[in-house]
Each structure stands twice: as structure tokens, then as C-alpha cells.
N, C-alpha and C positions, 0 to 999 in steps of 0.2 A: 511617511507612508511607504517609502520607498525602502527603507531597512528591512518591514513583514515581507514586503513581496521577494527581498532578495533570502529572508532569511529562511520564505518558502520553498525557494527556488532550493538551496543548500539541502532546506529537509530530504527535498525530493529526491534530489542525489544521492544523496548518504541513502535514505531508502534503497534506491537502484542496484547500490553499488552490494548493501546486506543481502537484497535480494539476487544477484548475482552470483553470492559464495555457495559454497554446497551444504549447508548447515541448517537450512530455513525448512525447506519441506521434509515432510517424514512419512518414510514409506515402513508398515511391520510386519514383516517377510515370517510366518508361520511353516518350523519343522515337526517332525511327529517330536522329540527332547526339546527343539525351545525357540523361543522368536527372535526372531533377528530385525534390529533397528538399522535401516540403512535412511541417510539425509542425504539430501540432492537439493539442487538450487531452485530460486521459483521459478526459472525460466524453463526447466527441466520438463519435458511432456510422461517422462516413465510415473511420477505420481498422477499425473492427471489418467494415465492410462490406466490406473488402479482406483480409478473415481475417487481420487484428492482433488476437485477439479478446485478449489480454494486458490491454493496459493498461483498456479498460473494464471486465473482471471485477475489475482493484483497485481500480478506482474504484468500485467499487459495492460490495466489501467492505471499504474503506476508512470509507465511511458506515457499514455492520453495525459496524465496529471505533469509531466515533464514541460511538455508540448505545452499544454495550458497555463503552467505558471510562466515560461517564456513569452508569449502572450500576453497575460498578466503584468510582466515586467515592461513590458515595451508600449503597450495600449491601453488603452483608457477605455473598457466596454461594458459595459452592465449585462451582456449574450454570453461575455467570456465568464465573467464572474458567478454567472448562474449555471451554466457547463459545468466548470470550477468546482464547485460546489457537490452538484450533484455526482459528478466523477470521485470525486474524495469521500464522498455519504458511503457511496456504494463499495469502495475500497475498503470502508473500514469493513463494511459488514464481509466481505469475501475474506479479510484478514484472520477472522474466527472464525470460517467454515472448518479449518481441520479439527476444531476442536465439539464440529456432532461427533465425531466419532472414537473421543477420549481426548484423554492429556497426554496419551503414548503417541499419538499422531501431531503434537507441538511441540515444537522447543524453542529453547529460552533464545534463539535468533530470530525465532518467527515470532515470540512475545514483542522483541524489539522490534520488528517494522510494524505490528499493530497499531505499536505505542508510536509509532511517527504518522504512524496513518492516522492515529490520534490529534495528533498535535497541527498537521498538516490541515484537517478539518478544521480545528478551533483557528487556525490562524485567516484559512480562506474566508471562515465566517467573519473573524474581526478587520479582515481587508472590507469585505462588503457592506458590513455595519460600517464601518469609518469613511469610507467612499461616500454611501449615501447620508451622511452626517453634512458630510462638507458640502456637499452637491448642494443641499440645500442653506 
């Protein structure tokens, strides 16, 4: 059991670290000749100031999800696990907000932390499901 929660833990990082570079968030700057694509990182507030508010709410629940899979790794709590959970739910869905407002407001870095945000879900759920297996 101890391999999912570390191999959480790694997700989470690798996350952090994608979410950290300047490639993930997408901001598209409109001239009267032509639009301009500028990416900025998710920790960045200039998208969220253009109401991208998306990818900064991962980025900040991605740290809660940091916090909690360390937790996770250290303790033994069915409070964490359901935290857990729902912090990761909620991630995933803020990972696709930039995309109400096209496919010109994502790219294929912000594809990839969806897809870990993906993964990170399935794995909190198979921590949980397999916790309460053994419990009993």
C-alpha cells in the first residue's frame, strides 16, 4: 500500500513542478492584424486576472493535494482520505476550466497536468478502496 501513496506523492510533484513552468496557462492577447498567444505558469495571477481563473485554483489545490498526500504517507486516517479525495475531484474539474472558453486557451502542458490530475484521482480512490478492504 505504501508504493500508491508514494507513487502519489511523486505524481503530485511532477504536477507542481509542470505547473510551475511557463507553458500551462494560456492567455490570447487580441490586436486589430492578429492574436497573440502568450503562456504563463499556473501559479501566475496575470491569467487569472483575465478570468482564466482555472488553472490558478489547481495550482493552489494542487499544494492542498501536496500537503494531504504527505499526510497520507505518514498516517493512517479515513478524515485525510476523504479531504483527499475530494481536493483531487475538485482539481480535476478546475484542470478543464480553460477549456469553456476554447482549445486556444489550453495547451498540450495543461493537457498534461489534467492527465495527472487524472491519475492522481484514480489512485486516491484506489488508496481508499484498498484501505477499507483490509480494515475489514
Amino acid at each position: 500500500m505504501k508504493k500508491y501513496k508514494i507513487t502519489l506523492l511523486v505524481s503530485v510533484i511532477v504536477s507542481i513542478v509542470l505547473e510551475a513552468l511557463p507553458y500551462g496557462a494560456v492567455c490570447n492577447f487580441a490586436t486589430p492584424e492578429k492574436t497573440i498567444r502568450q503562456t504563463f505558469s499556473y501559479f501566475s495571477l496575470t491569467p487569472f486576472g483575465y478570468a482564466n481563473f482555472g488553472p490558478f485554483i489547481t495550482a493552489c489545490l494542487t499544494c492542498i493535494l501536496l500537503f494531504l498526500s504527505i499526510l497520507l504517507l505518514t498516517k493512517f486516517s479515513d478524515k485525510i482520505k476523504k479531504i483527499a479525495t475530494v481536493v483531487s475531484g475538485i482539481s480535476v474539474v478546475t484542470s478543464f476550466m480553460p477549456l469553456m472558453f476554447g482549445f486556444n486557451y489550453y495547451s498540450v502542458v495543461g493537457g498534461i497536468i489534467s492527465a495527472m490530475m487524472i491519475i492522481q484521482f484514480v489512485i486516491i480512490m484506489f488508496i481508499k478502496k484498498r484501505d477499507s478492504n483490509e480494515v475489514q
